[in-house]
C-alpha positions, 0 to 999 in steps of 0.5 A, spaced: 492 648 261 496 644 265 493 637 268 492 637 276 498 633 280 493 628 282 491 626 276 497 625 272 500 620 277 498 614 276 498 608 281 503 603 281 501 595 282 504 591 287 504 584 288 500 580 294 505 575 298 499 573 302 492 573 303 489 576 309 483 571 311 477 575 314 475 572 320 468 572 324 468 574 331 467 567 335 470 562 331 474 557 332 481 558 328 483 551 324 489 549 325 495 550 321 497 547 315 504 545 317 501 543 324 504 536 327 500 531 329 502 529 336 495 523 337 498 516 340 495 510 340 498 505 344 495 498 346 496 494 353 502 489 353 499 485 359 505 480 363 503 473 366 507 476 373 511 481 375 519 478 375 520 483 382 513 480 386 516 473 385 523 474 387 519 477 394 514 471 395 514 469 402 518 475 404 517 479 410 515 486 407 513 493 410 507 498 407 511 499 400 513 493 399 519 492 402 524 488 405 529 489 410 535 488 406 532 493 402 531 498 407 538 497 409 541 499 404 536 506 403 539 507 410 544 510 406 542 513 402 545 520 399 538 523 400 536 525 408 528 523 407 530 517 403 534 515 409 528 517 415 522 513 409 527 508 411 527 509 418 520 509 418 519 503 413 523 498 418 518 501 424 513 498 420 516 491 418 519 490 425 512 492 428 509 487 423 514 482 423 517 483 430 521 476 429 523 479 422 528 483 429 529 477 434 533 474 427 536 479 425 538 485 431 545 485 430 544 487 424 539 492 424 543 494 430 549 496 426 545 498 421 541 503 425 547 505 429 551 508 424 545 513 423 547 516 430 553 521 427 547 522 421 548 530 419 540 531 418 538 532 424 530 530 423 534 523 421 536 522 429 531 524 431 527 518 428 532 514 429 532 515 437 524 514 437 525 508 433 530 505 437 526 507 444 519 504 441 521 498 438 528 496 437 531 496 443 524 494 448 525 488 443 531 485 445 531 486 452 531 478 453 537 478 448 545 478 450 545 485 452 553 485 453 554 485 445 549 489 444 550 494 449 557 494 447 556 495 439 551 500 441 556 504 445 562 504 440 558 508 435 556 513 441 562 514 443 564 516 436 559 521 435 560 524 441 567 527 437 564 529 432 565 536 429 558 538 429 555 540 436 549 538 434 551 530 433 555 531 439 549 533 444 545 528 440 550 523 442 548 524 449 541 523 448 542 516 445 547 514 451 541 517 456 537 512 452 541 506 453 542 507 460 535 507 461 534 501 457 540 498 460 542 501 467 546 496 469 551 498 463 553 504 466 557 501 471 562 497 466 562 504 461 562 509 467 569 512 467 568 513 460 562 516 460 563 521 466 570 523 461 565 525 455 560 529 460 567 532 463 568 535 455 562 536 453 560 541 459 568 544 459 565 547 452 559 549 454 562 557 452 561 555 445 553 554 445 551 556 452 546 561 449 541 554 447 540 552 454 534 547 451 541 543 448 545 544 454 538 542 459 538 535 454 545 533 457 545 535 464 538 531 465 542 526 462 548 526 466 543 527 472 541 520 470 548 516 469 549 519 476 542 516 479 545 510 477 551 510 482 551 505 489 550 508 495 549 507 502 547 512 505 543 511 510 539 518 511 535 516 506 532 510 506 525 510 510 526 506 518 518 505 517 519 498 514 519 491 517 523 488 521 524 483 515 525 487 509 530 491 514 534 484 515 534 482 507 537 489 506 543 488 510 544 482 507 545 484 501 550 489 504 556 485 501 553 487 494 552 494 496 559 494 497 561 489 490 558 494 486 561 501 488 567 496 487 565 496 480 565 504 480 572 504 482 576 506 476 571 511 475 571 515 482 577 520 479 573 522 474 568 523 478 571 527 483 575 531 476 566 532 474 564 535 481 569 542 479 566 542 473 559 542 475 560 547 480 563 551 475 557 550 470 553 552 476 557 558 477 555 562 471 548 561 472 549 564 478 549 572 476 541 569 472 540 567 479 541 573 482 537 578 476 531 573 477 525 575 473 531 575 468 531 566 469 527 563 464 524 556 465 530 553 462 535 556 464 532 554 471 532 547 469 538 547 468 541 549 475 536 544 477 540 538 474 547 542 476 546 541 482 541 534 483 548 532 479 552 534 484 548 531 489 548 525 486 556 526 485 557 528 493 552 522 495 557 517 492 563 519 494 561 520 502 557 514 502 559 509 497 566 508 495 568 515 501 565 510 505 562 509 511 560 503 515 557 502 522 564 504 524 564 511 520 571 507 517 573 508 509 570 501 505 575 503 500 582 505 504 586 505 497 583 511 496 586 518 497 580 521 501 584 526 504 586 529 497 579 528 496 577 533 502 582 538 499 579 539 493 572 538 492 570 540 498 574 546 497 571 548 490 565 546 494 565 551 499 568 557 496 563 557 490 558 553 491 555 553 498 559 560 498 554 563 494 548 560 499 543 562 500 541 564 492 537 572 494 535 576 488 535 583 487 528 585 485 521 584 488 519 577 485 514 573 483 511 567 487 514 563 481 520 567 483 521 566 490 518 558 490 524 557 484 529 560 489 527 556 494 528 551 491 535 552 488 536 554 496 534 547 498 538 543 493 545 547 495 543 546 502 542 538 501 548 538 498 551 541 503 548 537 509 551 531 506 558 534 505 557 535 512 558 528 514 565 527 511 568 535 514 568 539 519 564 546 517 565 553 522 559 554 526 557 560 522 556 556 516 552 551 520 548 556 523 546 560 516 544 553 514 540 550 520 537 557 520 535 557 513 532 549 514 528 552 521 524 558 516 523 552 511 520 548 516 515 554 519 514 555 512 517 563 510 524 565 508 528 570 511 524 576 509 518 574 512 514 572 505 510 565 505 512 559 500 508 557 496 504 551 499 505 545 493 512 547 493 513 547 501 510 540 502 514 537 495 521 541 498 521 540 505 521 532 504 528 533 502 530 536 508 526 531 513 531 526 511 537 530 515 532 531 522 535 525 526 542 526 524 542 533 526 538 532 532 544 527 535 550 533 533 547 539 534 548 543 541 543 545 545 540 552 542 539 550 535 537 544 537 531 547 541 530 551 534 530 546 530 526 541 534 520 546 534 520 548 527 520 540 526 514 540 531 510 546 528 510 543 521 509 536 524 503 538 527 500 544 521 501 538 515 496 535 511 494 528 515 494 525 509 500 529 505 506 526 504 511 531 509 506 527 514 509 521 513 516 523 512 516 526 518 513 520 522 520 516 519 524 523 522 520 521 528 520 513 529 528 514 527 528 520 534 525 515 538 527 508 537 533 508 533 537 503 537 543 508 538 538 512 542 536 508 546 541 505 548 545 512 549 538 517 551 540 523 554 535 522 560 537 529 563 535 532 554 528 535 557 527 539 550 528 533 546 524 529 551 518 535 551 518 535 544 518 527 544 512 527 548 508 531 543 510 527 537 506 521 541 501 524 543 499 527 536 499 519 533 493 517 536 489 524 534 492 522 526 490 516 526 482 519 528 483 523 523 485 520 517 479 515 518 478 510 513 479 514 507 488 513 507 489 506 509 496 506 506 497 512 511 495 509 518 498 503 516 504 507 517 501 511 524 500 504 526 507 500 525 511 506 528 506 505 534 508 498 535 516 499 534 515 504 540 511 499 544 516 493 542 523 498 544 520 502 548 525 499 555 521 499 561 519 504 566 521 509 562 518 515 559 517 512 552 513 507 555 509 511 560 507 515 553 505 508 549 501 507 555 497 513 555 496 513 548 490 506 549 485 513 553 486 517 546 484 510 542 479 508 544 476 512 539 479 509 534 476 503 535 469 504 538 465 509 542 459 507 546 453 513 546 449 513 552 443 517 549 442 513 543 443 507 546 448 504 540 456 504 538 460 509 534 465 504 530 471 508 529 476 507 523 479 500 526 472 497 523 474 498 515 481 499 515 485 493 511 486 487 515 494 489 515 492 494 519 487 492 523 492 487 525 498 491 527 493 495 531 491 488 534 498 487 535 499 494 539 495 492 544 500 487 547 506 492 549 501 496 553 503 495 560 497 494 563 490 494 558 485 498 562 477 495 562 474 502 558 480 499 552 477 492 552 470 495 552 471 498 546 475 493 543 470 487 544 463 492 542 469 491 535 469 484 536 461 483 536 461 487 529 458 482 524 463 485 518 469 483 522 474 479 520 473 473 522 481 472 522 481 479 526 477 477 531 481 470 532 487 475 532 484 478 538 483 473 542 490 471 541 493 477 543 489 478 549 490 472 551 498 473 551 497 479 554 494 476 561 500 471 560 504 477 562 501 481 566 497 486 562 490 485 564 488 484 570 483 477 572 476 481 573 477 484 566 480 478 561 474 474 564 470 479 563 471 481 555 470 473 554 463 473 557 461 478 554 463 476 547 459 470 548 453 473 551 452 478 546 456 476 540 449 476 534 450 470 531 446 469 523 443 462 521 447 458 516 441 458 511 444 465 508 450 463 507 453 469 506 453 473 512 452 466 516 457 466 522 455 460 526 461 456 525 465 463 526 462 463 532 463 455 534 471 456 534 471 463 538 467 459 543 472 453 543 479 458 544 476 462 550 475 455 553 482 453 552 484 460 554 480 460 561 482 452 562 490 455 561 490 460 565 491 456 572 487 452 577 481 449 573 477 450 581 480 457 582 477 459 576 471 455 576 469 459 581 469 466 578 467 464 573 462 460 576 457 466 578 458 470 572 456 465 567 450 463 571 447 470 571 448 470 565 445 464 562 439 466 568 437 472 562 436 467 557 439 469 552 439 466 545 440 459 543 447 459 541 449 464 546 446 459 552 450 453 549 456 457 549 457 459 556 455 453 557 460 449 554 465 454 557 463 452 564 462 445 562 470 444 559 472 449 567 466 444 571 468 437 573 465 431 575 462 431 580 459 437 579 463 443 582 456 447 582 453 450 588 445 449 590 443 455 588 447 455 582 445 447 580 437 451 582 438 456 576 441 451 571 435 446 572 429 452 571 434 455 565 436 448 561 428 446 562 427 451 557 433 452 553 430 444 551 425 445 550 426 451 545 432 447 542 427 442 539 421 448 538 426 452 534 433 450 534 435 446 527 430 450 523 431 456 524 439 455 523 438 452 516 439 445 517 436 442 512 437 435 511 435 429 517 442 428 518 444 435 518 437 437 522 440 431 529 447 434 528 445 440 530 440 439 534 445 434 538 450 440 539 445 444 542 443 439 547 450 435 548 451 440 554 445 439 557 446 431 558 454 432 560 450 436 567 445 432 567 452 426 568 455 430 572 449 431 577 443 427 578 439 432 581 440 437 575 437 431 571 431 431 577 429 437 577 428 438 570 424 434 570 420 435 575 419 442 572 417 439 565 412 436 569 409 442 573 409 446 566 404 441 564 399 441 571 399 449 571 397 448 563 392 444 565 390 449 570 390 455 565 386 450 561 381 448 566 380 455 567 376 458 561 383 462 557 385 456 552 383 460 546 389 465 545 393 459 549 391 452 547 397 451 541 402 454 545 401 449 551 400 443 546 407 445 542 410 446 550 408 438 550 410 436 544 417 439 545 417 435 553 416 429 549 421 430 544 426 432 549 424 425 553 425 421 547 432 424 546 434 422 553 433 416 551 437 415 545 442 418 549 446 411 552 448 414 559 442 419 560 438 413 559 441 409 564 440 416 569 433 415 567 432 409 570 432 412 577 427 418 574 422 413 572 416 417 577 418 423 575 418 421 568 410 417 570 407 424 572 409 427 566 405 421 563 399 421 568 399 429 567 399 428 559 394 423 560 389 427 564 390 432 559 387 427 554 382 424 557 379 430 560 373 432 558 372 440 561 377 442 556 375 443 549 379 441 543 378 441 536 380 434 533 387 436 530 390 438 537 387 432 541 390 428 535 397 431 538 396 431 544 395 423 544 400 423 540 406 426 545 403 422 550 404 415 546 411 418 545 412 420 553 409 412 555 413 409 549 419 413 553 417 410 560 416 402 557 422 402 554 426 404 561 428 398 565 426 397 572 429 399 578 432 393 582 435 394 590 441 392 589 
């Protein structure tokens, strides 16, 4: 038998080269045996002092530690963030230090300003804010020739570079230094107009980014504001009369100044082309309007503001015109200029007027297409001055000038209202000078279109105010005064309207728009001061007191009060033209002054108002304006009726106030002729007046007054002399009852000033006429009889204190008089009408059917020992 294959073989041993670990699930695996130990132990090397702090101890450093040498040299560097953390890291330390810029700003100038042909582009940027912001505000009160000049080397470079993006923000860095320093264009002009003349001439290359080419249309629009001008149509007529004249003055720099524009002019004459060029391949965008972005609209704006800018210079500056529309600058070739801007001008420009879109647009749409109508149209009407355009071109322009002034375009559609009012401001400026040149038919078009939107505009929106410097420039302009075409009934029938719609403004703007009415009430005045006499203007000035007399006050019948107008709150300036107003009328009526005086008796006017219009009115009756009757009737009335409050609240009090006013209508009555004349018309109203019994500083006051027109003697009549004796025997009486107290006098000697203002004109009559003096006394003395009668008669409960403080009163008032040196003397010859007041008091006394407690027979005694101390110390009588 044989044996079985398996079991015959035998198994081979073979060597083990590794032992194969058996490892629990869990456990963390030791390291290798050949692993290396990478563990460091180190210990801490502690320095006395850092060797870079102490070399910048004392330094002027930023936020990192750094100074400005350092960050000079960062400026350079290969990496563009190294280069703007540099940047940044000067804005830090000049904001820190600012003296660290004062003391180095050349420097940091020609450092900074190598950055502006930088290649990065975030670089420039903050380059250009760092020069806005800091740098440049900072040297402002420096030598700016050098600066500016270094500055402008480095720009002019990066406005050649290859990269159009440095290009473009060279531009913004120039625009940057014009802004800061305007003055500066004037000595770089010719240059500067030459880079925008490149710039816009290869405009092809990147016309598709109308961001870059916005930033450098702004810009040049900006250089162009710059430029001098004379033009005449746009400077405001509503300014004083002053500032007119300081403005003349300086004419002669005015033209100094376009001098300095000179070497630039054909390089502006070769940029206006251009320009129109440029704005000619908008024209097809224009046209597709709902296809116009936002920026290319921008861009069209600044075109053509540009060539406005460009046009006004050459027509009013250096293509100048003076008073005698004769060239400032005759060296110049102003035909060559005729021929070739104004042809450019016309063909491509004012020949694609007006701009019409070819689909149904928006309100956006059609306010951005007036818009760019009324930019050509302004632009157009300034070259008007210097040619000669056809009919045909000057009626399609006034055409589209009357629509915008009614408010809709051709084909009927309304503008916006914002747009409207902000637009039609531009086109107001040319009213006055279109009226002078334009024939009858249109110029009836335009003037009612004119009139419409003078009338239909906000009282307080700007289009108002320019069109009140249209007006006063159609009406008083000197030209057309003195060259007024009386027989022009359709410019007079609107001049007509224009007047009568300034009174109702003025109503309507209240108080809320001073600024608004200031400018309403100078064109009045220009009107009254200009207006020649006898004329249409002058009987229209006239006719604007009926519509005022609402502006200034209203008398209400039924409520029995005044309805203030706005003259009351408006400012003092205003107030005072209006005052000033009053003058040029040729004859004031009495229903004007009532108004004006119930403003007069208003305790918050100004006290200067006040005296201005005392002034005023006082001239005008000089020249005739206001008849006797009424001047003399404004002034009783102001002094009966004018409230006057006591000096103790010294806030409101106005007695002083009224002091002064009482002295200015007597010096204005003493001088308007034959004291004895006026004496007796004033006589009988005065005399009524003070027979009311008015108050206390109103009775002094009218009696001041006819004391400064009387005479010595007297120039009163008898019944005259019998009412002032009945009226001034009470009026003593109350000034020593209630006079000093009551208006705050405090101290004894303030107390006898007062209370001697209010007497003295009572003694002054008495001097003037002794029988004024007699019958005072006599009817003090008849007071005290029928005392003692309504005493003796039961009724002297209620009444007792009332006739004691009358006898108190008559006894202080004979006291007084006997103070007085010349009155004193006047008594003598009154003894026995001084002795019945004394029997009369001692009657009183000693009379027991009359009872009296202690207190008032204690001042009974004492007023009589006063009146008998008053009677022993008169001397006597003697017949000589």
């Amino acid at each position: 038998m044989t044996k079985g294959k398996g079991s015959s073989k035998k198994q081979q041993k073979r060597g083990i080269d590794f032992k194969k670990v058996q490892r629990k699930l869990g456990r963390r695996l030791p390291p290798p045996k050949n692993a290396t130990n990478t563990e460091i132990k180190s210990k801490a090397i502690i320095l006395p002092q850092q060797s870079v702090v102490s070399e910048k101890e004392g330094l002027a450093v930023n936020k990192k530690g750094l100074t400005l040498k350092e960050l000079f040299q960062q400026t350079s560097h290969h990496n563009a963030k190294v280069r703007k953390d540099a940047l940044m890291g000067m804005k830090d330390l000049f904001l820190k230090y600012p003296e660290e810029l004062k003391l180095h700003k050349y420097a940091v100038i020609e450092k900074l300003c190598e950055r502006i042909s930088d290649e990065d582009k975030i670089v420039r940027e903050t380059l250009y804010q760092l020069l806005k912001s800091v740098v440049l505000p900072g040297c402002k009160e420096d030598n700016q020739g050098l600066l500016i000049s270094l500055m402008m080397a480095f720009i002019f470079n990066a406005t050649t570079h290859l990269a159009i993006d440095v290009r473009l923000m060279a531009f913004k860095f120039l625009d940057l230094i014009l802004q800061q320093f305007p003055s500066s264009f004037s000595v770089y002009a010719e240059k500067i107009l030459q880079n925008y003349e490149d710039i816009l001439q290869k405009n092809q290359s990147y016309l598709h980014d109308k961001g870059k080419l916005k930033s450098v249309l702004a810009g040049l629009a900006h250089c162009l504001s710059l430029l001098p001008s004379n033009n005449k149509e746009v400077e405001s007529p509503l300014k004083d009369v002053c500032q007119r004249e300081a403005l003349h003055a300086f004419k002669r720099d005015v033209q100094i100044r376009s001098a300095e524009f000179s070497v630039g002019i054909e390089k502006l004459k070769d940029l206006v082309p251009v320009l129109v060029i440029c704005f000619h391949d908008f024209i097809p965008s224009a046209h597709n309007m709902p296809l116009l972005d936002a920026q290319s609209f921008d861009c069209m704006c600044n075109i053509l503001r540009s060539i406005k800018l460009a046009v006004r210079f050459l027509v009013y500056g250096i293509g100048c015109i003076d008073h005698e529309s004769q060239p400032l600058n005759k060296g110049h070739d102003t035909t060559k200029w005729d021929q070739v801007v104004s042809l450019v001008l016309l063909k491509k420009l004012i020949g694609s007027f007006p701009l019409r879109p070819m689909h149904q647009l928006s309100q956006k749409d059609d306010d951005q297409c007036l818009m760019l109508n009324i930019a050509i149209t302004e632009i157009f009407l300034h070259l008007s001055q210097r040619i000669s355009p056809s009919s045909d071109l000057m009626e399609k322009f006034l055409s589209f000038i009357e629509y915008v002034l009614l408010g809709k375009i051709c084909e009927g559609k309304w503008f916006g209202k914002a747009v409207l009012e902000q637009q039609i401001l531009t086109l107001l400026t040319f009213i006055p000078k279109l009226m002078s040149q334009l024939v009858s038919t249109l110029k009836y078009r335009l003037l009612q279109a004119f009139t419409k939107a003078f009338q239909d505009c906000n009282p307080d929106s700007s289009v108002k105010l320019a069109c009140l410097t249209a007006i006063e420039e159609m009406l008083i302009s000197k030209e057309r005064i003195q060259h007024r075409d009386v027989g022009d009934s359709v410019l007079v029938e609107h001049q007509i309207a224009w007047i009568r719609e300034l009174p109702r403004l003025l109503i309507l703007l209240g108080d809320e728009h001073p600024s608004s009415s200031l400018v309403i009430l100078r064109l009045l005045l220009h009107l009254g001061q200009c207006s020649p006499v006898n004329s249409l203007l002058a009987f229209e000035y006239d006719n604007t007191q009926y519509l005022l007399q609402e502006f200034y006050s209203t008398c209400q019948e039924e409520a029995g009060g005044v309805q203030y107008g706005p003259f009351i709150r408006l400012p003092r300036d205003a107030q005072e033209l209006s005052v000033c107003c009053l003058y040029y009328f040729s004859h004031l009526e009495a229903p004007l002054l009532r108004s004006i005086v119930s403003c007069c008796l208003y305790h918050e006017l100004d006290p200067f108002v006040l005296f201005r219009i005392v002034e005023v009115l006082h001239v005008a009756y000089e020249s005739g304006h206001i008849q006797i009757a009424d001047y003399i009737s404004f002034f009783i009335t102001l002094l009966s009726r004018f409230k006057v409050f006591p000096e103790s609240n010294a806030k409101i009090s106005n007695h002083e106030t009224f002091k002064l006013i009482t002295s200015m209508i007597s010096t204005c009555l003493s001088g308007i002729g034959d004291k004895s004349l006026v004496f007796q018309i004033v006589e009988r109203a005065l005399i009524d007046q003070i027979s009311l019994k008015p108050l206390l500083d109103n009775a002094c006051a009218m009696l001041r007054v006819l004391l400064v027109l009387d005479s010595k003697p007297t120039r009163l009549s008898e019944q005259s002399i019998i009412t002032l004796s009945s009226f001034l025997s009470g009026y003593l009486m109350d000034v020593v009852l209630c006079g000093p107290e009551r208006n705050g006098a405090t101290t004894a000697c303030t107390c006898m000033n007062t209370r001697r203002y209010y007497i003295l004109p009572s003694f002054f009559f008495f001097d003037r006429s002794k029988k004024i003096l007699s019958q005072v006394l006599n009817i003090m003395g008849s007071f005290i009889t029928e005392s003692i009668s309504s005493l003796l008669s039961g009724d002297h409960n209620g009444l007792a204190k009332h006739h004691l403080n009358k006898i108190d009163a008559i006894a202080s008032v004979l006291q007084l008089m006997r103070e007085d040196f010349k009155v004193q003397h006047m008594l003598t010859s009154m003894r026995a009408e001084i002795e019945m007041i004394s029997h009369s008091v001692h009657s009183l006394q000693i009379s027991r059917e009359i009872n009296m407690p202690l207190d008032e027979r204690h001042r009974l005694c004492c007023a009589f020992d006063q009146i008998k101390s008053v009677t022993s110390s008169l001397p006597l009588r003697t017949n000589a």
